[in-house]
N, C-alpha and C positions, 0 to 999 in steps of 0.2 A: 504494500500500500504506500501511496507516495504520499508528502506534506501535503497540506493542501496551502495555498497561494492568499496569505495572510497580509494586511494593509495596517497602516497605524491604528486607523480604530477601531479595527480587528482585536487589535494585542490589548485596546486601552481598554476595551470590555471586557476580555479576558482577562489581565489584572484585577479589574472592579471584582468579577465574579469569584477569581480565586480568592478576594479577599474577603466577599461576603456574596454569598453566592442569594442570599437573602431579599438581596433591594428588589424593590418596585421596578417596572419598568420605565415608570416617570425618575425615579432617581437615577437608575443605570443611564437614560437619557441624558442626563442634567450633565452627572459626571462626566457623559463624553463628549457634550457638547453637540447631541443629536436630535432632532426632534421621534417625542417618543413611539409615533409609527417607523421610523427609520431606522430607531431603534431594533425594535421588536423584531423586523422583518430579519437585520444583520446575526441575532439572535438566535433565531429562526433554521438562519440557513448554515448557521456553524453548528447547532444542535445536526440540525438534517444531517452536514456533511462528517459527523462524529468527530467534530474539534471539540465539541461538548460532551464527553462522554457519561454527565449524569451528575445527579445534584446527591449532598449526602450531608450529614449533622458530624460536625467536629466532636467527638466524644471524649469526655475524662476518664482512662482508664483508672487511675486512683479513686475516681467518684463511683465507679463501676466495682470496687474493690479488687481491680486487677492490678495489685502493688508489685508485678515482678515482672517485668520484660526480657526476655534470653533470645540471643540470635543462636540459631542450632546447625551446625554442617553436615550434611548428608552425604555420606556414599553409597551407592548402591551397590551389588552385588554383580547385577547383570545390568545390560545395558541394551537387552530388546526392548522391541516397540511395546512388548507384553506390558515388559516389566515397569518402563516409565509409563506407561497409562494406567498402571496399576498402583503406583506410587502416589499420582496425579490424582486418582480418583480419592486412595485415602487420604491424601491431605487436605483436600474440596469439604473433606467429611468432617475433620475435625476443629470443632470453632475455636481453639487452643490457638492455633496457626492462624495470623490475622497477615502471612505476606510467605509468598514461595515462591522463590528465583533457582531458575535454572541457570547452573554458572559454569564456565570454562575452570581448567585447574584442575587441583586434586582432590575437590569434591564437586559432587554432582550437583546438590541443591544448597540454599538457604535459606532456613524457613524463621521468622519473627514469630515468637510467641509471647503472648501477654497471660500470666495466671494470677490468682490469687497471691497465692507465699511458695514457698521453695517444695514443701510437702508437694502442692497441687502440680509444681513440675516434675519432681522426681515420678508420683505418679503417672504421669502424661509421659515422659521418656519411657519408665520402664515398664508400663504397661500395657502402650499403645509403640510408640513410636521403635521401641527396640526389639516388640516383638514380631515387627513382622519380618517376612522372612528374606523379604526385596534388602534390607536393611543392612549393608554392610560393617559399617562407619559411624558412629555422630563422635560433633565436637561441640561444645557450648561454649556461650560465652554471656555473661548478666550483665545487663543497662544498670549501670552505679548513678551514671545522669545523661538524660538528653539533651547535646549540646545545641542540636537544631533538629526538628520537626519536617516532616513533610510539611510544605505551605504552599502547594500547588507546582507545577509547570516553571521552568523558566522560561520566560516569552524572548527569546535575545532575535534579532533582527542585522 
């Protein structure tokens, strides 16, 4: 799939939006300087063309009482089409795993996990993730502090 062919206030709405994906579309107007059918319409057609790919609520995982984030390295065993769609499927499955990157290197995946406390990972490693049989490898690693957040997209031009 290729870029799609983005204009200045293309990116100036995609800013506004990563930053509050919230506003009115009289305000998303205001901010770019649009009137708000011109708006709407530009809107519109970056949703259409999946530059938008979907709106979503910033959540506190500490308000959620999910006080532990670990990044986890996977190796796999095998490396059929079986076995990584097999892999793929269990990870889809477990809501533990909140991100899973398939990476070059000497492991296969990376998966982010957010749990309660250290118990609810230990369980979640060795009860689910070490047992299956695709499973070669893991390595972890615990979030002490997050120095920066996903906050959307870099728009560079």
């Amino acid at each position: 799939m290729s870029a799609a062919t983005l204009d200045r206030i293309d990116l100036l709405l995609l800013a506004e939006l990563q930053r509050n994906g919230r506003l009115t579309n009289t305000d998303l107007a205001e901010r770019v300087h649009l009137s708000p059918s011109a708006c709407l319409r530009r809107v519109q057609r970056l949703e259409r063309d999946g530059v938008i790919a979907g709106y979503r609520a910033d959540v506190s995982a500490e308000r959620l009482g999910l006080g532990l984030q670990a990044f986890v390295r996977v190796q796999l065993k095998h490396h059929d089409s079986a076995a990584v769609a097999g892999f793929a499927d269990l990870v889809n499955g477990w809501d533990e795993v909140i991100a899973c990157h398939a990476l070059t290197g000497d492991m296969d995946y990376l998966l982010q996990i957010a749990v309660r406390d250290l118990e609810h990972f230990s369980g979640f490693l060795l009860d689910r993730l070490l047992n299956q049989p695709a499973v070669d490898d893991v390595n972890s690693s615990f979030v002490l502090r997050t120095v920066k957040a996903n906050r959307g997209m870099p728009l560079l031009r």
